[in-house]
PATORDO-173993 format. One record per residue: residue number from 1; residue in three letters; z, x, y of N, C-alpha, C, O in turn. Coordinates in steps of 0.1 Angstrom, whole numbers, m for minus. Layout:
<drenbas>
DRENBA_NUM_ALA_Z_X_Y_Z_X_Y_Z_X_Y_Z_X_Y;
...
</drenbas>
This chain:
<drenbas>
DRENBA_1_UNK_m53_m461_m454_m40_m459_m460_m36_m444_m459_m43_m436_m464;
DRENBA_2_UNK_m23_m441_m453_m18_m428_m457_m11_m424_m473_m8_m433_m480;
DRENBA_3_UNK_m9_m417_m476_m2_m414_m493_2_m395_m487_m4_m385_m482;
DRENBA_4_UNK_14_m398_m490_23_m384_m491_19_m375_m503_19_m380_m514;
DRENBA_5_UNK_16_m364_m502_10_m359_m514_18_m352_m520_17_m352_m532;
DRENBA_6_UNK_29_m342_m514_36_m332_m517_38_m323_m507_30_m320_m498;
DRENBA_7_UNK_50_m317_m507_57_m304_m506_44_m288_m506_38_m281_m515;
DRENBA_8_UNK_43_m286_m492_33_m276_m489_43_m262_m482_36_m252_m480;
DRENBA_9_UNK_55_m261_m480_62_m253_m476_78_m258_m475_82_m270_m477;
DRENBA_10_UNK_85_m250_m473_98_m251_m472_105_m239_m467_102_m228_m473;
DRENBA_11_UNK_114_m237_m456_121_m230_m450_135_m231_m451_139_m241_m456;
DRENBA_12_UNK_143_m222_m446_156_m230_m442_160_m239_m437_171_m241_m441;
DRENBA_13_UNK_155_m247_m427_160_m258_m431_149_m268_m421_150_m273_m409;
DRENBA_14_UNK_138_m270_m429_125_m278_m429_119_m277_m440_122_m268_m448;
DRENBA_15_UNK_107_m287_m443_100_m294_m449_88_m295_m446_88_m300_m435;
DRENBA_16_UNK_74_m290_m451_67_m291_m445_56_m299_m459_55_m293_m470;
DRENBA_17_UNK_48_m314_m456_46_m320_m469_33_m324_m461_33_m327_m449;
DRENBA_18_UNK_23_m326_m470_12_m327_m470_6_m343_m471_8_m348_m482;
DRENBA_19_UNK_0_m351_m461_m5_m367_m464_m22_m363_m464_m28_m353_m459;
DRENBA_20_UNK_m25_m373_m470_m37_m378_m470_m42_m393_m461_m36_m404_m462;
DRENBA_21_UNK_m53_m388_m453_m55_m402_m444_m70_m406_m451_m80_m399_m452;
DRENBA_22_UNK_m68_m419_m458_m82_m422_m459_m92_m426_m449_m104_m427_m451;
DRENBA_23_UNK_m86_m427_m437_m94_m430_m423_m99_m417_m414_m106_m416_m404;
DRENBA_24_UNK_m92_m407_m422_m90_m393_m411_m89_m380_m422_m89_m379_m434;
DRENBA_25_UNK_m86_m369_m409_m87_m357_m420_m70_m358_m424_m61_m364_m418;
DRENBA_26_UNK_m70_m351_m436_m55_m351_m439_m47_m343_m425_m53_m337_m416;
DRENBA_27_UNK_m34_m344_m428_m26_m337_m421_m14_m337_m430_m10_m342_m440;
DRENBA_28_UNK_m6_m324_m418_7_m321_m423_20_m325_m415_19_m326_m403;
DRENBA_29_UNK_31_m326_m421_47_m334_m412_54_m325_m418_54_m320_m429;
DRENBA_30_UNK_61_m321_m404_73_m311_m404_85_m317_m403_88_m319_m391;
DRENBA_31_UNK_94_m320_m413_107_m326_m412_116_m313_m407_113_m301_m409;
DRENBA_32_UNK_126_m320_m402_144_m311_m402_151_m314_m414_152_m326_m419;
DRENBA_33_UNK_154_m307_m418_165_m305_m434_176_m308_m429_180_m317_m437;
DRENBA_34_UNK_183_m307_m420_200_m303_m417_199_m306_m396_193_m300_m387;
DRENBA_35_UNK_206_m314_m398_206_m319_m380_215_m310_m377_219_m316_m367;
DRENBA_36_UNK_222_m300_m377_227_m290_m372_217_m277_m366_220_m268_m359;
DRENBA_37_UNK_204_m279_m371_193_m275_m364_185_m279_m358_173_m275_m357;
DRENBA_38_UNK_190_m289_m351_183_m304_m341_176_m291_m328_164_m290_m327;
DRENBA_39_UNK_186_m282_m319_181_m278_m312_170_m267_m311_160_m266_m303;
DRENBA_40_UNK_173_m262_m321_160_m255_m327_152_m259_m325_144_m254_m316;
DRENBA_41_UNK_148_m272_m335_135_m276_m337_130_m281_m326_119_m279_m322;
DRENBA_42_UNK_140_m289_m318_132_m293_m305_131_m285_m297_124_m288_m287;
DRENBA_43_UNK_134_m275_m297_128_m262_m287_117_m259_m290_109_m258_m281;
DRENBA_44_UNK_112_m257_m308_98_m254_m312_87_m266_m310_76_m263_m308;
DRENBA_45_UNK_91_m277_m310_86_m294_m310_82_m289_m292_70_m286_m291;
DRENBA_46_UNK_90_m287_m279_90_m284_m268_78_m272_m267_67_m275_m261;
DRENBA_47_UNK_81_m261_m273_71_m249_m271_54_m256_m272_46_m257_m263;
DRENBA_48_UNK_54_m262_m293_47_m267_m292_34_m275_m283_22_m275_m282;
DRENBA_49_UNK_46_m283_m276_40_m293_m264_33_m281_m252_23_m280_m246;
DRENBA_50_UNK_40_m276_m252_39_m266_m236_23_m254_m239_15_m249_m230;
DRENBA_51_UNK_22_m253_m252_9_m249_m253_m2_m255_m261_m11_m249_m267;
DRENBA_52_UNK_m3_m266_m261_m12_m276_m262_m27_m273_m257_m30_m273_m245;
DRENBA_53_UNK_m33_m270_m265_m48_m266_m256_m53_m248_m259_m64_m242_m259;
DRENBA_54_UNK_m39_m242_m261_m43_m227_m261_m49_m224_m277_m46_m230_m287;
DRENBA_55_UNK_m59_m213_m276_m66_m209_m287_m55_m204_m294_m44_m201_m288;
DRENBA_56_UNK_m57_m202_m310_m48_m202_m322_m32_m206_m321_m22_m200_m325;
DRENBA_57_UNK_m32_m217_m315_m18_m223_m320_m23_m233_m326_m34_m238_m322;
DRENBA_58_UNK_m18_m237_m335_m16_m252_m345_m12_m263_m331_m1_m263_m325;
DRENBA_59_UNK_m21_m271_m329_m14_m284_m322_m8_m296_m325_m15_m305_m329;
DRENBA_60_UNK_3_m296_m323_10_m310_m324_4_m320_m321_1_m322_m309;
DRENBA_61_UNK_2_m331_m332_m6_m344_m327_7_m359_m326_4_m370_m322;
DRENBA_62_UNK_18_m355_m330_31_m367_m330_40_m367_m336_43_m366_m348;
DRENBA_63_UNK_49_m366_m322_65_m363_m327_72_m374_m331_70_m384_m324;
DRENBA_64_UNK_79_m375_m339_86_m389_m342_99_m389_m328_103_m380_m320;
DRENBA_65_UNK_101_m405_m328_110_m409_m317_121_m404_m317_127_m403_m307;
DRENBA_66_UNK_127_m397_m334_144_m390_m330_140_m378_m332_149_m371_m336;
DRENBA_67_UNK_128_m371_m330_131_m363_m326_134_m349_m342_136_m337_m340;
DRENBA_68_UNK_134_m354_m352_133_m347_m369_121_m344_m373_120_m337_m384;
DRENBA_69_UNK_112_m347_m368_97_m342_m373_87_m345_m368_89_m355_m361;
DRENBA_70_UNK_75_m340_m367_63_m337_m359_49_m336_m373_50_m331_m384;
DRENBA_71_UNK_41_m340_m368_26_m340_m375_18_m327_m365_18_m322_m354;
DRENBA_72_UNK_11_m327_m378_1_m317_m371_m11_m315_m378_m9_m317_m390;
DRENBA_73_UNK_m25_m310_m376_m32_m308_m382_m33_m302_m397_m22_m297_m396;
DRENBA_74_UNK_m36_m298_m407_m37_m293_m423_m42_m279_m421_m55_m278_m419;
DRENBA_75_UNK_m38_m270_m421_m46_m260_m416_m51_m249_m426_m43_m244_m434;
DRENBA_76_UNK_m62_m246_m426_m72_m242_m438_m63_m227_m443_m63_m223_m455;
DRENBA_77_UNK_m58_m221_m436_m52_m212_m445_m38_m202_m435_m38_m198_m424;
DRENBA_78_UNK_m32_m203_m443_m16_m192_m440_m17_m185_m433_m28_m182_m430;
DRENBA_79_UNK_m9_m180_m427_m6_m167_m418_1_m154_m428_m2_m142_m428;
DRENBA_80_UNK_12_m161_m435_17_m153_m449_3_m146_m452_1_m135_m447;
DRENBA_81_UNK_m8_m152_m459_m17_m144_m467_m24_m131_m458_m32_m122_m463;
DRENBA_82_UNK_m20_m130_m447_m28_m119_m440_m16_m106_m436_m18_m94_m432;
DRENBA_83_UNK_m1_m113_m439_6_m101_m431_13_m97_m446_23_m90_m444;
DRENBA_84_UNK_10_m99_m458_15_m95_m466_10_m79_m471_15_m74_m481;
</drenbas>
């Protein structure tokens, strides 16, 4: 069973919320807030794909079919906490 746990980030205009997989490690889903930033995101959703495999990027494991949000692994700690 998956279960949504909460709100782990928020940007201008995404969502970034936290599931739990009882079958698997948890992960995290990146929604779009505002479809006026459709292109955006599929450029990042695009980027994403295009470096698949390279050391320290977060890899995308599933984009939804329209194209509003993407999964990806839970990752053990921020980027914030180091450039602050």
């Amino acid at each position: 069973m998956v279960r949504r746990c909460g709100v782990i980030g928020e940007g201008a205009f995404v969502v970034v919320i936290r599931y739990k997989d009882d079958n698997g490690p948890d992960f995290a889903v990146k929604e779009l807030l505002s479809t006026k930033e459709i292109e955006r995101f599929t450029r990042e959703i695009d980027i994403l794909e295009a470096l698949a495999g390279c050391p320290n990027i977060m890899p995308l494991l599933k984009r939804s079919p329209d194209g509003h949000s993407y999964s990806m692994p839970l990752a053990d700690e921020v980027l914030e906490k180091y450039i602050r």
